[in-house]
Backbone as JSON, one array per atom type, in Angstrom:
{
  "sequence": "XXXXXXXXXXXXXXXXXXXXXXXXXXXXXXXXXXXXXXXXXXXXXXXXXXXXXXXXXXXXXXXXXXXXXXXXXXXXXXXXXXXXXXXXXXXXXXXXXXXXXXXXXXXXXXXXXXXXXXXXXXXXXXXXXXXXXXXXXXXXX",
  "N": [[65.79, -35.71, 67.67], [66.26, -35.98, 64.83], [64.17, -37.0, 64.68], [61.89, -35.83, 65.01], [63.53, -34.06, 62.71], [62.26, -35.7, 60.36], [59.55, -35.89, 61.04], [59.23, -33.45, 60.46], [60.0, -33.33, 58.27], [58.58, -35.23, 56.68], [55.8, -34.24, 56.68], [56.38, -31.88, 55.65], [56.79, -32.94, 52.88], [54.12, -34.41, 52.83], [52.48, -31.49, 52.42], [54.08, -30.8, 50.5], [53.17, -32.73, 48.42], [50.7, -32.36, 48.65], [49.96, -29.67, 48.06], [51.37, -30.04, 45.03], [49.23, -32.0, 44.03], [46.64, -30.04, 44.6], [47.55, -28.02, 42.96], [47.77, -29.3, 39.99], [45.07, -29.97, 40.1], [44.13, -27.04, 40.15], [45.17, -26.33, 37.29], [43.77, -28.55, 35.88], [40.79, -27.63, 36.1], [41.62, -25.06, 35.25], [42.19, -25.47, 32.6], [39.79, -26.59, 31.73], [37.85, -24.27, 32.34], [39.52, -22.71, 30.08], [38.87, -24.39, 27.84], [36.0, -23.97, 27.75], [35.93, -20.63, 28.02], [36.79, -20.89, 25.53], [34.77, -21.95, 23.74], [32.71, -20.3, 24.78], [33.49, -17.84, 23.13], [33.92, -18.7, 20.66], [30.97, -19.22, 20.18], [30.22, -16.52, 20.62], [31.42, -15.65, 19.02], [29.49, -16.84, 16.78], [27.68, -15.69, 17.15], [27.65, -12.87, 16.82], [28.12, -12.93, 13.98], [25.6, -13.61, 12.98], [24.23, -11.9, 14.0], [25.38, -9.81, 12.25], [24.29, -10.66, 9.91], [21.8, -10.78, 10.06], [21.63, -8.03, 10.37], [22.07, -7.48, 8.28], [19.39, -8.33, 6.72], [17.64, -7.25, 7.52], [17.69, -4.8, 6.95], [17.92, -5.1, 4.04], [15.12, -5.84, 3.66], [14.03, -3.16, 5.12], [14.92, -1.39, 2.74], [13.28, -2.68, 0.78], [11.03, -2.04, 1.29], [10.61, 0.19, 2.02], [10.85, 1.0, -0.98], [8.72, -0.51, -1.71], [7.02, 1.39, -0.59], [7.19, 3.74, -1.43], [6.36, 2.91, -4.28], [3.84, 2.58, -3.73], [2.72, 4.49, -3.15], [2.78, 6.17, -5.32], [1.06, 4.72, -6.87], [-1.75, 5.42, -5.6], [-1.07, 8.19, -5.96], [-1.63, 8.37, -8.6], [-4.29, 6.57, -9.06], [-5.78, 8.82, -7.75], [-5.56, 10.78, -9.34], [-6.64, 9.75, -11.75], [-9.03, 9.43, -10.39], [-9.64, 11.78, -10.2], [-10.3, 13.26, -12.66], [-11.93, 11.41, -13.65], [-14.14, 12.16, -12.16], [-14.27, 14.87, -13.1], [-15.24, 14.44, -15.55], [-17.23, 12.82, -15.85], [-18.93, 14.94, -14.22], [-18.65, 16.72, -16.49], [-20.4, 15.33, -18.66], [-22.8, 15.02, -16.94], [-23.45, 17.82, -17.27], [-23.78, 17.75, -20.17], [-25.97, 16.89, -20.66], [-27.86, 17.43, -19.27], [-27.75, 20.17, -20.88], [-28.91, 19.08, -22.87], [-30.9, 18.08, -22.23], [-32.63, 20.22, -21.75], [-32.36, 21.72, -23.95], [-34.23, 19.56, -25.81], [-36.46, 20.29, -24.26], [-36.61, 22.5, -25.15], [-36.98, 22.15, -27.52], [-38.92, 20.47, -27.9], [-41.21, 22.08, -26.96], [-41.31, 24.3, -29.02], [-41.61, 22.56, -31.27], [-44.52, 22.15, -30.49], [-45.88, 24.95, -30.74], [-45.39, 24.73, -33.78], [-47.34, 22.88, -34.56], [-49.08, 23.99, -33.46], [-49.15, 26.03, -34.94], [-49.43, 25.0, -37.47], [-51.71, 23.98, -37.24], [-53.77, 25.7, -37.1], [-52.48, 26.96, -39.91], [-54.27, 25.48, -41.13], [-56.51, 25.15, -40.84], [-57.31, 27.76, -41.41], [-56.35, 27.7, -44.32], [-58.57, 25.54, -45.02], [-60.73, 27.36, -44.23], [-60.47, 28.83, -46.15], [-60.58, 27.56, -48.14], [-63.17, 26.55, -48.22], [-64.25, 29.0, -49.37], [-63.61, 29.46, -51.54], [-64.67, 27.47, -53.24], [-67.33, 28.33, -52.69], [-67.33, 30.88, -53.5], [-66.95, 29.95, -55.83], [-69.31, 28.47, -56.45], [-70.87, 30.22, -56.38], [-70.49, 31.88, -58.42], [-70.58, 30.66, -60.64], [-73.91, 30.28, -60.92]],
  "CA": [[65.84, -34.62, 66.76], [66.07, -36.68, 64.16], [63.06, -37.92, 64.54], [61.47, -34.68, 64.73], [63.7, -33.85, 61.23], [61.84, -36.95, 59.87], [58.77, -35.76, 61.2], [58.69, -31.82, 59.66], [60.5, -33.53, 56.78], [56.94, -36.1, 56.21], [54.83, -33.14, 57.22], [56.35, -31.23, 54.26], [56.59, -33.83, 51.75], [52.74, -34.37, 52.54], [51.75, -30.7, 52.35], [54.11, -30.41, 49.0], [52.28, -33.45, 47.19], [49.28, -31.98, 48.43], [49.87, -28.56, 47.17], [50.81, -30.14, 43.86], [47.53, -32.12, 43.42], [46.19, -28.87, 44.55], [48.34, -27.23, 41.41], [46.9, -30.28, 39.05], [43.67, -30.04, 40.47], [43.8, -25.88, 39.4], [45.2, -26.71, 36.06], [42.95, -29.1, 35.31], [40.26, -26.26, 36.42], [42.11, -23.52, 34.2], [42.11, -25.79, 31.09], [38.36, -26.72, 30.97], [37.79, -22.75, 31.87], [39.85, -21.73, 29.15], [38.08, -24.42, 27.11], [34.78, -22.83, 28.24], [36.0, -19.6, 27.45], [37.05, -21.01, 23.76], [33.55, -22.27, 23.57], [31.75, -19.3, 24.75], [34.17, -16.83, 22.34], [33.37, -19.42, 19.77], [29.42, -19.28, 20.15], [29.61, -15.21, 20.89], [31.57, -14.64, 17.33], [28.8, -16.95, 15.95], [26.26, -14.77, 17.3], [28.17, -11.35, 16.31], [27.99, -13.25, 12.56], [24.8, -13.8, 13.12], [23.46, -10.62, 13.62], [25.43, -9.12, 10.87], [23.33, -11.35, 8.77], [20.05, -10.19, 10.56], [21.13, -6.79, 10.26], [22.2, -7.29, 6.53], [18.56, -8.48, 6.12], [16.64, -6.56, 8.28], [18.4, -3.7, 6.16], [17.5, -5.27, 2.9], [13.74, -5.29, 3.68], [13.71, -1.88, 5.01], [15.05, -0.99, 1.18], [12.3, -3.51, 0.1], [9.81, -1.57, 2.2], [10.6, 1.96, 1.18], [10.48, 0.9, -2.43], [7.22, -0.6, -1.94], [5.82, 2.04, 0.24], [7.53, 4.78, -2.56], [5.71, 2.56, -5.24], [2.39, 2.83, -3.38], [2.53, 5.84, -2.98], [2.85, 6.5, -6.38], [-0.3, 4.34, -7.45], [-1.93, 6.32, -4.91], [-1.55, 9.63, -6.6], [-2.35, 7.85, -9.98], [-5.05, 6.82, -8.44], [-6.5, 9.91, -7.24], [-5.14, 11.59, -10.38], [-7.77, 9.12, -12.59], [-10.7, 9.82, -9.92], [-10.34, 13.81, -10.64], [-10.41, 13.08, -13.77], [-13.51, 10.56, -13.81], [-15.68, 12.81, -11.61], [-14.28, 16.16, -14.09], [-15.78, 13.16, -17.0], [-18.82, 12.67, -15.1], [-19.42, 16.41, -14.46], [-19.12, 17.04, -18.25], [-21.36, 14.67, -18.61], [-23.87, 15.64, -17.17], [-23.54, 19.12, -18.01], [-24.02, 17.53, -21.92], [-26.86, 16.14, -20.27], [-28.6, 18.55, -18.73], [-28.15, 21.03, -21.73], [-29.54, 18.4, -24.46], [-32.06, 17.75, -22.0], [-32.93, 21.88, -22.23], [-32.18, 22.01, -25.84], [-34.89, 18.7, -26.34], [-37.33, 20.76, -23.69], [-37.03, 23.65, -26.36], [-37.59, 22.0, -29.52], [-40.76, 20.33, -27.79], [-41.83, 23.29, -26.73], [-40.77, 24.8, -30.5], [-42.72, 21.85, -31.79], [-46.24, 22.05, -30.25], [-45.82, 25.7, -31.35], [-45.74, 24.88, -34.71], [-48.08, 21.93, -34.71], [-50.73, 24.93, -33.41], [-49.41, 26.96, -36.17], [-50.22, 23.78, -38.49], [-53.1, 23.7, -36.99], [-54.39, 27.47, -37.5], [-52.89, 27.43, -41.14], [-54.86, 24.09, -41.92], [-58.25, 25.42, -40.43], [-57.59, 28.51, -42.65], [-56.94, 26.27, -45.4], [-60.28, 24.56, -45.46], [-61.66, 28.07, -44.46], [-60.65, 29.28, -47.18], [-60.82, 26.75, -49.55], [-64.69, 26.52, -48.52], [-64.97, 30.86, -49.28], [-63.48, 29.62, -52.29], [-66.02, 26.64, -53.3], [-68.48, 28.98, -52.3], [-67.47, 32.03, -54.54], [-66.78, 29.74, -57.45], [-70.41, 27.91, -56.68], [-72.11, 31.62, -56.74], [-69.86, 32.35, -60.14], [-71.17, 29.44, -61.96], [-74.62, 30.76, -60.73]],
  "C": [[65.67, -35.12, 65.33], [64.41, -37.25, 63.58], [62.3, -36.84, 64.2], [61.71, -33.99, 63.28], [62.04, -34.83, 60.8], [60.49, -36.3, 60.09], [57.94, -34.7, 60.5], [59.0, -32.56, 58.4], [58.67, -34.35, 56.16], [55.91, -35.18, 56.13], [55.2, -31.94, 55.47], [56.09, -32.16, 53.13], [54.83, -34.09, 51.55], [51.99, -32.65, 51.88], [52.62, -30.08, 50.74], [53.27, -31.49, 48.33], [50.56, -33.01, 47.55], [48.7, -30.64, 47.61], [50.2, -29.08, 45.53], [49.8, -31.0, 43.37], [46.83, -31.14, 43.41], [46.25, -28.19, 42.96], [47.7, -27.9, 40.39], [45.93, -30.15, 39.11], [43.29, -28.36, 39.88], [43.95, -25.79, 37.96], [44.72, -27.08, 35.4], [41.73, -28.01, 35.35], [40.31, -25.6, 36.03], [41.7, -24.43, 33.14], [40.25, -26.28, 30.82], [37.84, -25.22, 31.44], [38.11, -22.38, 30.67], [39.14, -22.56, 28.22], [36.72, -23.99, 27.02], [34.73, -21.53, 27.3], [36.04, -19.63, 25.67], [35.75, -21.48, 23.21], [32.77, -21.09, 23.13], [32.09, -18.37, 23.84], [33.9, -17.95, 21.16], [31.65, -18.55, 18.83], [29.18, -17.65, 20.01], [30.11, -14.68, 19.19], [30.29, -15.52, 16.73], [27.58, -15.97, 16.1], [26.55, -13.5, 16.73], [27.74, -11.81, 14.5], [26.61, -13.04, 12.18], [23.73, -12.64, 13.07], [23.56, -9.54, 12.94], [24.61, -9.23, 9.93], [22.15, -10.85, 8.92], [20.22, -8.85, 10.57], [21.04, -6.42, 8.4], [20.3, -7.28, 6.0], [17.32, -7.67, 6.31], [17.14, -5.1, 6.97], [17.68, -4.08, 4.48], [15.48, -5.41, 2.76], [13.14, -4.14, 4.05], [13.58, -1.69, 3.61], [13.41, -1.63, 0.36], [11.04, -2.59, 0.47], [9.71, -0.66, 2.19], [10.34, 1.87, -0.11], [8.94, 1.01, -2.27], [5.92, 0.83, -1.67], [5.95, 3.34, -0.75], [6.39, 4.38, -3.76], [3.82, 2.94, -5.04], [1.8, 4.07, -3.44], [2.08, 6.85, -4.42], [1.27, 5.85, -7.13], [-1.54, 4.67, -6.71], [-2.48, 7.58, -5.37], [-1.79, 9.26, -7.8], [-3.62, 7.98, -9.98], [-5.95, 7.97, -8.47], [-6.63, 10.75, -8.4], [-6.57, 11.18, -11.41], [-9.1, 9.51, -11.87], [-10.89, 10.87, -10.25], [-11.08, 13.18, -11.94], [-11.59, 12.33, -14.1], [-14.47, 11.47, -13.22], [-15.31, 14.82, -12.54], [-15.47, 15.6, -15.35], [-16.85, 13.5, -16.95], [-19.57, 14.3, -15.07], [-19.73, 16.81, -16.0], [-20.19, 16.55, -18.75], [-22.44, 14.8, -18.34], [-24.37, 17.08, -17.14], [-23.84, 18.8, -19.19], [-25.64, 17.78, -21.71], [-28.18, 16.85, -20.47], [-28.88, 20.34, -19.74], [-28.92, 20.26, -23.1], [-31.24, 18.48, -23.77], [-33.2, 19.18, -22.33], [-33.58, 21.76, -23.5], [-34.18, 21.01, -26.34], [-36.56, 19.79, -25.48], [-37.93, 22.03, -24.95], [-37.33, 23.35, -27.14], [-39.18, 21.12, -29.11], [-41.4, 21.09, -27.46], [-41.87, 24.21, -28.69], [-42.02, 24.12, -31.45], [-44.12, 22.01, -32.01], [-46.1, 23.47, -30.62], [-46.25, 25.69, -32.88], [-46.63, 23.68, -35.08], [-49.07, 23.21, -34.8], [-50.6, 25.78, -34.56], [-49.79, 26.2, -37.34], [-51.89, 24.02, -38.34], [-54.07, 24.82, -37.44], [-54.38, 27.53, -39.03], [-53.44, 26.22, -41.81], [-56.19, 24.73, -41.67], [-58.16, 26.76, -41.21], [-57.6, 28.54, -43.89], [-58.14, 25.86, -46.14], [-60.74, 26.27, -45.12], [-61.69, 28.89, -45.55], [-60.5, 28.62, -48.49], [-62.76, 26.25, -49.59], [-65.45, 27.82, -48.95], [-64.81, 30.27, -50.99], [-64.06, 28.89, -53.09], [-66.94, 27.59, -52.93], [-69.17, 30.48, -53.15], [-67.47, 31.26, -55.59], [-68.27, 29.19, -57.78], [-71.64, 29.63, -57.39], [-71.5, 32.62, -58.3], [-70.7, 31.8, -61.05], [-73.03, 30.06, -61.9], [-75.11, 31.7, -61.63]]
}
């Protein structure tokens, strides 16, 4: 009986030092988990930081990027504002144009008018400056 004690008694003593290496062996197991975990909760707030920063920036070039696209927008209707305005220019323009050109059509037209009327009171002129040589020749006569 004894012996049998002796026997359950060895039989436990083995299966307690085995359960506590077991226990050591989970411990050891929990503590590089929980360092793990202090790792990965580490690395995940750097990433949470991380994409504060990338939203901070992403955020600050939107702003950058509405300005610009506000600014463009604006040189844009400038822009467009100066083209009326150049092809109103241009129109005037040649509306000047197109009435000088008139105006110049009329006074050459106006012109050769009175060139022929030059012309008529020059040939009546001499015709009558030869009636009048002609009466003063048959005076003297």
């Amino acid at each position: 009986m004894i012996a049998l004690e002796t026997k359950y008694q060895n039989e436990h003593d083995d299966e307690r030092d085995q359960h506590q290496r077991d226990i050591e062996l989970l411990k050891a197991s929990e503590d590089e988990l929980r360092d793990k975990i202090g790792l990965l909760e580490r690395k995940l707030q750097e990433a949470i930081d991380r994409e504060k920063i990338l939203h901070n920036e992403v955020t600050e070039w939107e702003e950058k990027y509405d300005a610009l696209s506000k600014e463009l927008e604006k040189v844009r209707d400038e822009l467009e504002a100066v083209r009326i305005d150049a092809e109103k220019e241009a129109q005037k323009w040649k509306t000047e144009i197109y009435v000088a050109q008139t105006e110049v059509k009329n006074l050459e037209a106006t012109n050769e008018t009175l060139k022929a009327q030059l012309n008529t009171a020059n040939e009546r002129v001499n015709s009558l400056n030869r009636t009048t040589i002609e009466q003063a020749a048959k005076i003297r006569e």
